[in-house]
N, C-alpha and C positions, 0 to 999 in steps of 0.2 A: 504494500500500500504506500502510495506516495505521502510523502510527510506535510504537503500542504494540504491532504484532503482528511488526513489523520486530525492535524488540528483541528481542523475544522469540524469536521464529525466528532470528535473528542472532546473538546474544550468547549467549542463554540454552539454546538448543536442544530438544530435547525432554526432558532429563532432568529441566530445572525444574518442567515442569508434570507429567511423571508424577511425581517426587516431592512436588509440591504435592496431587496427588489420593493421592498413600500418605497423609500426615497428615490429609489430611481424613476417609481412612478410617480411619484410626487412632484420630482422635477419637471417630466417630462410634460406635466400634466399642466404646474407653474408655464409654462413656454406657450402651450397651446392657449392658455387664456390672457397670456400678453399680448399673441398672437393676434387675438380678437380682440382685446384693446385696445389694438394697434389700427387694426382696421376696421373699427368702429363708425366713422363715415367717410368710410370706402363703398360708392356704390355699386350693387351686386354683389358686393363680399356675401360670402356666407359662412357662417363662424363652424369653427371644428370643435371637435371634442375627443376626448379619452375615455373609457369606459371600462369599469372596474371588475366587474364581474367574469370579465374574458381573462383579464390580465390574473387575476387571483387565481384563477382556473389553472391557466396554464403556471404561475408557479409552484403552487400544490401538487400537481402532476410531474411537475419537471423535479422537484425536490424529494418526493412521492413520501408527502407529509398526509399521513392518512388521517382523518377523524373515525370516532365511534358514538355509537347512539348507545349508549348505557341506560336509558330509560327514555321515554316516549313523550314526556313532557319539554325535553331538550332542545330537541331541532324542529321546524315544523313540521307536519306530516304527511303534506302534500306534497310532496315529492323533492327534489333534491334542491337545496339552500343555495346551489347558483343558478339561480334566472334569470332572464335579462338577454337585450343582447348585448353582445360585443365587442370588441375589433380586438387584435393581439397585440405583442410587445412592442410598447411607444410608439406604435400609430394613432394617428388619426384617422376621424370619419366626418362627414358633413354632419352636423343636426341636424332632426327636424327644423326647418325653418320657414315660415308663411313669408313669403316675399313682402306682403305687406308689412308687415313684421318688420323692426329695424332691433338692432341688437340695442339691450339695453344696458348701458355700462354699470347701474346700480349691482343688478345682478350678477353683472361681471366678477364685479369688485368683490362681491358676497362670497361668489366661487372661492375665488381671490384667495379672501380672507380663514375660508374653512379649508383650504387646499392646505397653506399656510400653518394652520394648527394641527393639521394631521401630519405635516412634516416635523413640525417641533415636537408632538408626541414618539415620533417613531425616532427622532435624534435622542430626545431622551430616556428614553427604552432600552435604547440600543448603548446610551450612556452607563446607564444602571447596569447591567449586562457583563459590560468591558470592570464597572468599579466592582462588581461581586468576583469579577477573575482575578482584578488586582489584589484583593483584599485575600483572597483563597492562597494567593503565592507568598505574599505578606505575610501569612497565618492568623492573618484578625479573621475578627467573626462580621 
């Protein structure tokens, strides 16, 4: 076994790199909605988007981080906890959009702003994470 995948597997587990793939799409996702800020009245622009439910997907698959239903009140029971559609690694797709429609930058900015807190959560997650391995090698508790 190669030693960078030992760490990894070993020390790191899988929370590292699933949270490595939240900020990459956090980024990716930051860009697209700049993107539409940018071209805000830009006529006929039509704003892109990111969508989570594909990207999850395939990193759950790709990492083959399984879940379990231990009891029935857990997950819901209609079938499987990713629906939705949507596009794969750091693409974009057009939204729905009504030509009529002009992007509205409040909303944008809303994005924006919740994109935003989801990257700070998952930086410090992923902080916490790295200080329970320092502290492990330290020998604090």
């Amino acid at each position: 076994m190669e030693i960078r995948s030992y760490l990894n597997s070993r020390l790191m587990g899988k929370t590292v790199a699933l949270l490595s793939h939240a900020l990459d799409y956090r980024s990716a996702k930051h860009s697209t909605i700049s993107g539409n800020l940018a071209n805000i009245d830009t006529p006929g622009y039509r704003p892109r988007e990111l969508v989570f439910d594909q990207e999850l997907r395939r990193a759950v698959d790709k990492e083959g981080i399984a879940m379990r239903k231990t009891d029935e009140q857990h997950f819901p029971r209609s079938g499987d906890i990713f629906t939705g559609k949507g596009s794969h690694a750091l693409e974009t797709q057009e939204a729905e959009f009504d030509e009529a429609d002009h992007l509205n930058i409040d909303k944008e900015m809303a994005k924006m702003v919740q994109n935003n807190l989801l990257y700070e959560t998952a930086v410090k997650l992923l902080s916490k994470k790295f200080d329970g391995l320092r502290a492990a090698i330290e020998g604090r508790r």
